[in-house]
Structure formats: structure tokens, C-alpha cells
N, C-alpha and C positions, 0 to 999 in steps of 0.2 A: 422355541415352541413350534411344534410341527402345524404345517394350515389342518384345517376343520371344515369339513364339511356342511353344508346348510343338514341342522337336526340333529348334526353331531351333539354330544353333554360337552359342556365348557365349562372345567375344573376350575379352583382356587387357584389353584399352582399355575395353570394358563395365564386367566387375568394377571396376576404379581408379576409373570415376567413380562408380561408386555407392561405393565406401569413402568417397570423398570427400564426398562428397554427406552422407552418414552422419554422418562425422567434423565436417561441418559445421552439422548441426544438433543434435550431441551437444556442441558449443562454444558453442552460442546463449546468447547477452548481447542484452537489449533492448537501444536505443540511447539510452533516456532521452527526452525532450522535446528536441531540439538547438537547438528557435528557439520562439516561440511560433505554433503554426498561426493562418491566419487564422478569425477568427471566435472565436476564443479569447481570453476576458479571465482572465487570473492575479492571485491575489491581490497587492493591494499591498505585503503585508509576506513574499512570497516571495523568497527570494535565487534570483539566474538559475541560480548551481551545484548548489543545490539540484533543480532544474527539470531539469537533465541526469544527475541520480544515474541511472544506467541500472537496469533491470531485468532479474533475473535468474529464464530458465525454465528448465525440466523437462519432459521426458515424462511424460504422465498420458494415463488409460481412463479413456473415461467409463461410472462401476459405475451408473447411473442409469434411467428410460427414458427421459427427454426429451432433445432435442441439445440441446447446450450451443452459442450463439452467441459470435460473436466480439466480447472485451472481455467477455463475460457475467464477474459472479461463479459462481463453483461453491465448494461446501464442501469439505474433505481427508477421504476415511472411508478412511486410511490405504494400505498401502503394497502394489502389487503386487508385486513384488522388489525385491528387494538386493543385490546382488551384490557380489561379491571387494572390487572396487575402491569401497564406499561410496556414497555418494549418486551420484556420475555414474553410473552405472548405475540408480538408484530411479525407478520407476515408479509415480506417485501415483494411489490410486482416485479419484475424483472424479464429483459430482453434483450436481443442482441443487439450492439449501441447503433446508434444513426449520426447524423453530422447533427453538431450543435450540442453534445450529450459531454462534451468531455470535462473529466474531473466527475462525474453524477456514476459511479460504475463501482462495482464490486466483483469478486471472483469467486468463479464455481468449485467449489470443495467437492463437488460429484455431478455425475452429466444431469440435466434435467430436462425431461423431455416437454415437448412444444404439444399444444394443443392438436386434438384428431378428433376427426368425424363427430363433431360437437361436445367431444367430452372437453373439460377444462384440463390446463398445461398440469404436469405435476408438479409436488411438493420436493424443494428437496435442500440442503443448505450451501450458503454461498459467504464468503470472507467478509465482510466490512473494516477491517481495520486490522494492522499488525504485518507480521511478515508470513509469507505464503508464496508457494510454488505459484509460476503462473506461465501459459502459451505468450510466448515472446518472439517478436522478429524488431532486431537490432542490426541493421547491418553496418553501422555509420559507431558502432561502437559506444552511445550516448552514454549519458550518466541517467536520466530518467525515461518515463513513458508513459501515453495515455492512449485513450480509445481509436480505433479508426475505420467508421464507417463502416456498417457491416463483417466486421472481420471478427474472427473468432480468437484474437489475440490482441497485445498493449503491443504498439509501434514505437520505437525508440525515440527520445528526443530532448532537446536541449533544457527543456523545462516540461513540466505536465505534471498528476494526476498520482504518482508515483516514481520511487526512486527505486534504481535498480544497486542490489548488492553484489550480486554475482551470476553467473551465465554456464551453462554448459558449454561444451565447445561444440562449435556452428561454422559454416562453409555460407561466404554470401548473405544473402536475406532468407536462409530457411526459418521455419520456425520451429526454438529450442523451449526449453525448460531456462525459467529464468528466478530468480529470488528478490521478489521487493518489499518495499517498505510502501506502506499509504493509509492512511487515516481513514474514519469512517464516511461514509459515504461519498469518498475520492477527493472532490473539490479544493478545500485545505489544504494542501499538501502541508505535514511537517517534515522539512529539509535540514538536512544534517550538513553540519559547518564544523573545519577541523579548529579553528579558533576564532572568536570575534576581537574587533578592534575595541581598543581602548581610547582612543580621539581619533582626531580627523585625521589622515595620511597626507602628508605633502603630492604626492607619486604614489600613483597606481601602477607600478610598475617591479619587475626585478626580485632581488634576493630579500627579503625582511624580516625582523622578529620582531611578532604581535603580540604582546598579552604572555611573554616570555616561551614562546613556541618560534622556533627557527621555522619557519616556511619553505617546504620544497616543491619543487615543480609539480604542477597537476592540484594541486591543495587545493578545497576551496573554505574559502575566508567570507564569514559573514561583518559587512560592514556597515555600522548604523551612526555612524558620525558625520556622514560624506551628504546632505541634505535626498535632495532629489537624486543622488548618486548609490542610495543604500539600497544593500540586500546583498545578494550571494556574487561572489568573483570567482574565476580562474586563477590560479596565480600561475604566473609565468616568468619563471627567475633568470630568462636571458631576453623580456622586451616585457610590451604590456601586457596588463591583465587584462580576462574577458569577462564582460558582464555576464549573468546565467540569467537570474529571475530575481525579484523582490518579492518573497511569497510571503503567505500571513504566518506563518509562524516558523522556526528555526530552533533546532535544537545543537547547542553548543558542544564539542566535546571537549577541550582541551585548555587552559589559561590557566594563570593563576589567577585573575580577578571575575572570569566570567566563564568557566568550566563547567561542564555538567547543569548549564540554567538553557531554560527557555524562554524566545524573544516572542515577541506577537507583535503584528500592525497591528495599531492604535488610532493610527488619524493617516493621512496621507505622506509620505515619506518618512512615518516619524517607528518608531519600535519602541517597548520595554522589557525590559525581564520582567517572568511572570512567576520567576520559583524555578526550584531545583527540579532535574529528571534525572530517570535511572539510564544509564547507559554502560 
């Protein structure tokens, strides 16, 4: 629709496209990862179905003063409206994160600019959940990442806020184009496990097969038999394994008794399956 003039006539055929227009970015589903872009290496022990979980935005303001770039993280400092109909209507405040904020962040699907000379930040949509490009500085090579202080990108790290799938190629601590996985408004992480245990292990250690999955080096294994010892490992087939994190929830991919389910804390050291996921 071409802009209009103040006085201009404003046809039928006008209004309809902007409803649509409307309607169609109040529908927005990211499309997920569809293929691997070039220049992009994904992790080995990624599933390709995983890689197209699509992501899901929202309209958000940015309550901040700096713009928020695209793929930038931004923090959630809660909710500009709500309206009738629930969340399709919610409008998230959002700004660039500070210390104290990590896991509370979502990512910018498009730049949105920060407030000026007393007009309010604009309008514009941001990730909450799924997989989606994002400004990444990894230099330690982690498996996830979360917020850090003022920056305009997810910092690598041993546990956090999001999982990373795969990385452009990167020299150092620049910051690249990265592909992760994170739930709605960050916090939660659900972590992906290449198989869970079946009972308690003797030895956290070495070569093993869990759940009829031979274990290879780098793997990681979610363990919920081990008391105050449960949650995600390293496995390491020539000494011991390293602990990661014990997050609230874990999504399985491989076993024959506990493939394709999802674990949740439940109480303190304890988990359950809570049903089957698509991976």
C-alpha cells in the first residue's frame, strides 16, 4: 500500500491490505533452520528435526535507551498489555540485558529502535522460544549461552539460558551468527541429552552403553538415578566424566526405554518423564 497523505481518500482496497498485513504479522512463526546455511557447521550430535523446531515471536517495545540490533539478545522487563484475548495480544517491554537478568531474554527478529526526544522506543518482534539466528561471541567453544551485561550478543558458556547448535566460522572472540535452541522467556532452559540412564551407574567414567546407545566421546548423558549427582554429563571415554548443569527440564533423544520423552525437576534432585516430544 502506498503512504497517504493527511486529506488523502482512503479506499477499501487500502484498509484490507493493511488488515492483512497486520493479521500477518500477528501469525509470525519463525521458520526454524530449514537446511544448514552455508558457512554454518552444526553440532554432530544435533538431529536435523531438532534444527527446524521453528520459532515463535511477539511484539515487543524497546523500554531501554539503546537499539536493539537484529538477532541481538534483549532481557523481558515485563508486559506492555494484555488484552481480551491473552497473549496474542501481549506486548513485551524489552531492553538491552544488565547483570542479574540471565536466562529472562529473548531475541530480536528485527532491529528496534530505543526511545528519542520523548517519543516512546518502537514496536517491533522478538524470538521467545524455538530455534533462531542469534549475535554470538563463543570463544572457549561451549555448548550453551546467556546474557552479558550490556552486550549486544549471548556469551558462551558451560551452562545458561540457551543451547547452541551450530556457529558460523569465527577467528577468537568475534562476534558471529550462531543457531540456538531456548524456551520461552529464557530461564528454563530445555537441554538436550543424547540418552538417559536407566539406573544408577557404578563409575562415572570411560566407554558405556546406556539405555542401548554405545556412548562416545563428547556425548552428553542425562542422569537421574545418581541422587544429588543427577542431571546432564560429559562423557569422557578415556577418564571421567564432567558435570554440566541439572536444569528443569531435558529432552531425550535416543534409548530404547526413554528416547524421545521429556524429564522435568520435580522436587530437588529428583526428575520425571513427563511424555513424549518431537525431535
Amino acid at each position: 500500500m502506498a503512504r497517504k497523505e493527511t486529506g488523502e481518500r482512503l479506499y477499501a482496497s487500502d484498509v484490507n491490505e493493511l488488515a492483512d498485513g497486520v493479521r500477518k504479522i500477528n501469525n509470525t512463526r519463525g521458520a526454524g533452520v530449514t537446511n544448514g546455511p552455508a558457512g554454518v557447521a552444526f553440532r554432530a550430535d544435533v538431529e536435523p528435526a531438532l534444527i527446524r523446531e521453528p520459532a515463535i515471536s511477539v511484539p515487543a517495545i524497546n523500554a531501554g535507551t539503546v537499539d536493539l540490533l537484529m538477532y541481538a539478545p534483549c532481557t523481558i522487563r515485563g508486559n506492555l498489555y494484555t488484552g481480551a484475548k491473552g497473549e496474542s495480544e501481549r506486548v513485551l517491554k524489552v531492553a538491552t540485558p544488565a547483570a542479574g537478568e540471565e536466562g529472562l531474554f529473548a531475541i530480536c527478529a528485527e532491529p528496534i529502535k530505543a526511545p528519542v526526544s520523548g517519543r516512546p522506543g518502537r514496536v517491533g518482534r522478538v524470538y521467545v522460544a524455538g530455534v533462531c539466528a542469534v549475535r554470538l561471541k563463543n570463544p572457549n567453544s561451549l555448548d550453551f549461552a546467556d546474557i552479558e551485561a550490556g552486550a549486544n550478543y549471548l556469551l558462551g558458556a558451560s551452562s545458561g539460558g540457551a543451547q547452541i547448535l551450530g556457529e558460523e566460522a569465527f577467528v577468537g572472540s568475534a562476534i558471529h551468527i550462531g543457531y540456538v535452541r531456548f524456551p520461552r522467556g529464557g530461564g528454563d532452559t530445555v537441554y538436550v541429552a543424547r540418552v538417559a540412564s536407566t539406573a544408577a551407574l557404578g563409575a562415572l567414567n570411560g566407554a558405556q552403553t546406556v539405555d542401548g546407545v554405545v556412548l562416545a566421546n563428547n556425548d552428553i548423558i542425562f542422569l537421574w538415578h545418581q541422587g544429588a549427582s543427577n542431571g546432564l554429563w560429559r562423557v569422557n571415554t578415556a577418564g571421567d566424566w564432567t558435570f554440566i548443569a541439572q536444569p528443569a527440564a531435558v529432552d531425550v533423544k535416543a534409548g530404547t526405554l526413554y528416547g524421545r520423552l521429556r524429564f522435568l525437576l520435580t522436587s530437588t534432585n529428583t526428575y520425571q518423564p513427563m511424555g513424549s516430544v518431537w525431535m
